[in-house]
N, C-alpha and C positions, 0 to 999 in steps of 0.2 A: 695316810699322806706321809711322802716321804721326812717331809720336815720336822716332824712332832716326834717327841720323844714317845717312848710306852707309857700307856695311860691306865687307867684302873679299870680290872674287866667287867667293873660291874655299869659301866658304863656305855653307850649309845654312839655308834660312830656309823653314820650313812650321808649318803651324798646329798648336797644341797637339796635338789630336785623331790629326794622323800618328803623336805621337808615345809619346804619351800615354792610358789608358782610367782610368774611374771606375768602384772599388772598394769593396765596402761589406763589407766582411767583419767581424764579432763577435767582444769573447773572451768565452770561456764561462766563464773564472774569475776575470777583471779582475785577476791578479796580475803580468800582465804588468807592464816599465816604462812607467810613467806620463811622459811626452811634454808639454812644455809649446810652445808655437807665439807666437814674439813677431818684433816686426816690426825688431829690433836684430839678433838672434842666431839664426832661422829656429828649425828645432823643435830643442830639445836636452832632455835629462832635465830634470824638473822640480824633482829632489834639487837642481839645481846651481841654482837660481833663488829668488831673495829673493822669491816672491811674496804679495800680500797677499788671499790666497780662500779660499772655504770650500771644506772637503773632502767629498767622495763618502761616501758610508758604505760605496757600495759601485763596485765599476768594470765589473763586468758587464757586457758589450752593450757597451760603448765599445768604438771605433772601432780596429780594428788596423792598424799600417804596419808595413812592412820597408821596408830600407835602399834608396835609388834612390826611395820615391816621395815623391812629391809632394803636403804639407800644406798645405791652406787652412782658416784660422779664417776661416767663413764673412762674420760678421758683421764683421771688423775687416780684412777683404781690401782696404779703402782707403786703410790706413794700411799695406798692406806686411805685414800681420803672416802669412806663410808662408814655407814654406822644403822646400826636400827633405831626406826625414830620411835618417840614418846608419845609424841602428838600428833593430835592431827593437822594436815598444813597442804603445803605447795613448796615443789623444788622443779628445778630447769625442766626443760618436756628432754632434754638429755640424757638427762641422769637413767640407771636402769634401778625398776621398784620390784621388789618380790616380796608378796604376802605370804602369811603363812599357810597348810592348808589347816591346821588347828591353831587358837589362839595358847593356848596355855602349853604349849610345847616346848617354848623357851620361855627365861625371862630375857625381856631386851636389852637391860645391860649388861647382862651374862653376856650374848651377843655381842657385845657394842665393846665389850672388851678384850673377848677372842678372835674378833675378826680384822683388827688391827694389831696383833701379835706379830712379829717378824716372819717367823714361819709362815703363815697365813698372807704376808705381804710376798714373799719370797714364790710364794705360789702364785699371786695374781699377776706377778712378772713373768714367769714361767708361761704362763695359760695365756698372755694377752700380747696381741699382732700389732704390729706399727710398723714404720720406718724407720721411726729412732726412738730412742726412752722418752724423750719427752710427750710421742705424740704414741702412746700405746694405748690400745685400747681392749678392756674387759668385757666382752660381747655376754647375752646372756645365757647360749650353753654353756661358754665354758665357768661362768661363773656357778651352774648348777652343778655342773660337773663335779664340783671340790667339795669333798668329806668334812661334815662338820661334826665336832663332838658336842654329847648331850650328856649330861651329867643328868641326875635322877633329881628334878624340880627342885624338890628341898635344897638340894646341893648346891644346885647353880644361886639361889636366894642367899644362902648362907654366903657361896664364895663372894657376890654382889656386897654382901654387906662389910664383909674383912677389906675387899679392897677400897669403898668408899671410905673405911675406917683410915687406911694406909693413907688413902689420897689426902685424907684433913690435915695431917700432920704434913707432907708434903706440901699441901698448898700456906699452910703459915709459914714456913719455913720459904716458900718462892714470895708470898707477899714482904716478908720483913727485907728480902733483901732488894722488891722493885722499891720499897718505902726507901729505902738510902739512895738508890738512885735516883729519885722522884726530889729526896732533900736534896741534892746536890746540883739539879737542874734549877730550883726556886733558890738556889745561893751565888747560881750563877747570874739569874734574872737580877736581881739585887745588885750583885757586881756591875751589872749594864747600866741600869739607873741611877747608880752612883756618877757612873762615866758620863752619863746625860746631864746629868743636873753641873756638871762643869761650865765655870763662865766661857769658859774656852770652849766650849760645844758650839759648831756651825750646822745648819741646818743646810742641807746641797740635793740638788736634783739627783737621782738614781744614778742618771746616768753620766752624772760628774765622778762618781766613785766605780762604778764595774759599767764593763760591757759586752753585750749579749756576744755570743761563740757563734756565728753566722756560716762559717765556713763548714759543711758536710766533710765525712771522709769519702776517698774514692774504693766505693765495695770491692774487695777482688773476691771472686765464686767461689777460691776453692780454699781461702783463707780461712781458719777460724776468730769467732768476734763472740765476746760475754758481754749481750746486754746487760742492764739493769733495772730494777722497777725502786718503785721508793712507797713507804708506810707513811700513815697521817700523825700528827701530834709529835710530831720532831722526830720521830723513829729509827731515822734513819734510809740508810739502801739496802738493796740487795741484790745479789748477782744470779739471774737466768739462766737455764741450761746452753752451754757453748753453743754455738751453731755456727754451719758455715756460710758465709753470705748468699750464696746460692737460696737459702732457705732463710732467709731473715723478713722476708715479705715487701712488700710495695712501699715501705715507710724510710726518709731521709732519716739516716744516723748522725752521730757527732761525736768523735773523740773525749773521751773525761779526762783531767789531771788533774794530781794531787791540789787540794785547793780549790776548787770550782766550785762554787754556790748553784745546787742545784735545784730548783723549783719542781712541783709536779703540773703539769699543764692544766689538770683536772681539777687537782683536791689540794692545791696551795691552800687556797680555806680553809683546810680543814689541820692545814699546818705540817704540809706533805712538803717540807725543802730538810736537805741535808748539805752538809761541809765535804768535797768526797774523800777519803781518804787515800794512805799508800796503797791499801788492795784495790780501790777502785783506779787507778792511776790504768790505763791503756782500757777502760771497759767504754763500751760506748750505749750512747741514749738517745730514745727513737726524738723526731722534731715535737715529741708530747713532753719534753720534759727541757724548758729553758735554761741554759746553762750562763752564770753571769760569771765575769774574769773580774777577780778586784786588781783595782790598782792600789797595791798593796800599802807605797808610798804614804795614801791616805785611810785605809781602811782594809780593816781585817776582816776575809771571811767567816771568823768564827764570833765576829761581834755581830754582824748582820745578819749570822743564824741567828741568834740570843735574840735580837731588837725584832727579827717577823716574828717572832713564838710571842714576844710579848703581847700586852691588850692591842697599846699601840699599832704594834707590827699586823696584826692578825685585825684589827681592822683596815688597815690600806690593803692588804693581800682580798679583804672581803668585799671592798670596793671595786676592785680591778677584775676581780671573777663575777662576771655574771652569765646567767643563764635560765631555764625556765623548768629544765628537765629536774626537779629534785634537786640529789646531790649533785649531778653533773654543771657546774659551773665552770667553764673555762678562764681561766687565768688573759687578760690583754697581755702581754710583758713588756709591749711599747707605750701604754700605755700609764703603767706601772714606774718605767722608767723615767718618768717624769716624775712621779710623785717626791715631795720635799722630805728628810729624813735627818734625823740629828745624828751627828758624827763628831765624836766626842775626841780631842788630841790623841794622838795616835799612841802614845805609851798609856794611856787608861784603857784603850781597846788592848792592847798587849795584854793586861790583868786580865779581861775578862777571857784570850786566847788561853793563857798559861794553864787557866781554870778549867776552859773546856778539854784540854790534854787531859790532865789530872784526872778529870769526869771520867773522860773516855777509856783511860787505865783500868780505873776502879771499875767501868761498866764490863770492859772486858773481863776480868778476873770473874767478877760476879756472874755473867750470863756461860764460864766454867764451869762456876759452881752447881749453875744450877740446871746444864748437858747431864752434868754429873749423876744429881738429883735423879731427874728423867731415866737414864738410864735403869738408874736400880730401880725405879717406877717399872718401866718394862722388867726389865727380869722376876720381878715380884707379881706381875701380873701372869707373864708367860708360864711359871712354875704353878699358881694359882688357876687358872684356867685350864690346862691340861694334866691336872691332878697330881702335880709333881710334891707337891706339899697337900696333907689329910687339912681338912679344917672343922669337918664336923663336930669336934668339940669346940672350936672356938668360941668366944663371945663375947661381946662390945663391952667396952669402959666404959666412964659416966663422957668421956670429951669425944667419944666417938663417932654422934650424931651428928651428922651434917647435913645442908641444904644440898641442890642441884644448882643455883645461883651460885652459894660460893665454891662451887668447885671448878665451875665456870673459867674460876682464874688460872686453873691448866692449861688454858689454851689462851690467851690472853699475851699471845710469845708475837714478839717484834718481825718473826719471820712465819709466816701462813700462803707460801705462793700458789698453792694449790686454791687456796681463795681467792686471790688478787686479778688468775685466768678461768676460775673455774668456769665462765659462761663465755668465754671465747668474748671480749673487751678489748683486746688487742685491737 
């Protein structure tokens, strides 16, 4: 493969298809474990994953895997998003599954770490058909088609175990720095309830303080427009592949600006609103995603993010979403609007605005840091898996053992879109 550097000749390099067949097998009770396929953390249970989508009613007919094969989310194969699973489970009847034709051929993390390598992505772009990048897709010749290298069993175990070693130190190094961002969200809650507890705190209808952004933009076809989607638990937004409205689908959009308190129509519940900021300023959001204007005069929208994240907040947000489907709860937002809310003199909400800057600094710098991190993560995996570095002498310290839970917290990143469309939700 043109991508990969020279590797060690004592090693195994043949194409997918020697190694590899495509599998379509059904469950007939869909109670299997449900399997989720992201391009961070390959397939793992989807109990362990913050995702923001809608649920099945039912899981029938989805796709079954056992442990050693091989999971492709079809549609999102260009960003990396498969992996070889562990377990045994259930993923979309989309996805494409390839067993092996021997078990003990690979080890599956050996896999699970080579085949989201850049070179290995760079080729599933290369190999996969669409109309635009976002909507490409990895068919299953040409995914058998591509060379995969086999390192001699022992190898691949040993290389498994150096990079699980690397990843422990990586991932305390990524947990101390979500812990300071984590303090600094519970200091801002603090700031809020100070502001509450003021005799001068009025308590006012929703929609005495913001109101709802009603007016659509007018689509033009040939314009380009950056939706956005938004993460549960304060998370945040994020910004979609551009498209041009021609291709935006059947759904009424809305202009964002700087400042606009945005809801998730879906998963408010779940604590899915964000503040938008200067990058979101001209991105627009389909009518799933309530956008409130404060009137600023009385009320900051960075104190009324802070007050829904609270207990408080997030039970009137829990009241207003109802629904039946699982997590699918729809947000009323007229509903909502009327609900009573404490609004604390307007230079105490200034404190807790100043605060949330300050946050947002610090969170920027920090999620640098840890792009940065990642990085050398890839480059120490890339070199590792296509035998750029010997490791057969290596061998584990006393703090090198690690679980599969905590490493879990690799993928645990504020940005996973490949999860948020993986089952076409939109």
């Amino acid at each position: 493969m043109r991508w990969l550097p020279p590797v060690p000749q004592h090693w195994n390099e043949q194409r997918a298809k020697t190694f590899f067949r495509e599998v379509d097998e059904r469950s007939r009770t869909g109670q299997e474990e449900l399997l989720s396929v992201s391009h961070l953390t390959g397939v793992t249970p989807r109990s362990q994953k913050n995702v923001t989508m809608f649920k099945a009613a039912s899981y029938v007919g989805s796709k079954l895997c056992q442990p050693g094969d091989i999971v492709i989310n079809t549609l999102w194969a260009w960003m990396a998003a498969l992996g070889a699973s562990r377990r045994t489970g259930i993923v979309s009847p989309a996805y494409g599954v390839y067993r092996p034709h021997r078990a003990d051929s690979f080890n599956p993390a050996y896999l699970d770490y080579l085949l989201r390598t850049r070179a290995y992505t760079t080729e599933y772009i290369g190999r996969s058909t669409g109309i635009r990048a976002s909507r490409l897709r990895l068919y299953p010749n040409q995914f058998l088609d591509i060379p995969l290298l086999q390192p001699p069993r022992p190898e691949q175990d040993q290389i498994v175990a150096y990079l699980r070693a690397q990843d422990a130190h990586i991932v305390r190094f990524i947990n101390a720095k979500r812990d300071l961002i984590a303090l600094m969200a519970e200091q801002r809650g603090v700031l809020a309830e100070q502001a509450i507890s003021s005799a001068e705190t009025q308590h006012l209808r929703l929609d005495r303080v913001v109101s709802l952004l009603a007016t659509p933009i007018t689509r033009e076809p040939e314009a380009t427009y950056t939706p956005i989607g938004m993460f549960n638990r304060g998370r945040g937004i994020f910004h979609k592949t551009p498209t041009e409205g021609k291709h935006l689908g059947d759904s009424t959009f809305f202009r964002i600006e700087e400042g606009d308190l945005i809801f998730s129509g879906q998963f408010a519940w779940e604590g899915a609103i964000a503040v938008a900021n200067a990058e979101d300023d001209g991105c627009i959001a389909s009518h799933r995603y309530p956008i409130a204007k404060c009137k600023f005069d009385v009320v900051t929208p960075e104190y009324l993010y802070t007050f829904f994240l609270s207990k408080a907040g997030d039970l009137i947000l829990n009241h207003h979403s109802r629904g039946a489907a699982g997590r699918n709860r729809p947000l009323n937002p007229r509903s909502l609007m009327k609900e009573k809310i404490p609004v604390p003199p307007l230079h105490l909400q200034r404190e807790v605005s100043d605060f949330f800057y300050e946050e947002q600094s610090v969170r920027r710098e920090i999620e640098k840091e840890i792009t940065l991190i990642r990085e050398y993560r890839d480059r120490l995996i890339a070199d590792a898996v296509t035998g750029q570095v010997d490791l057969r002498a290596w061998r584990p310290g006393p703090d090198d053992a690690v679980s599969d839970d905590y490493l879990a917290a690799l993928g645990d990143d504020d940005a996973d879109p490949a999860e948020e469309e993986a089952d076409g939700n939109e």
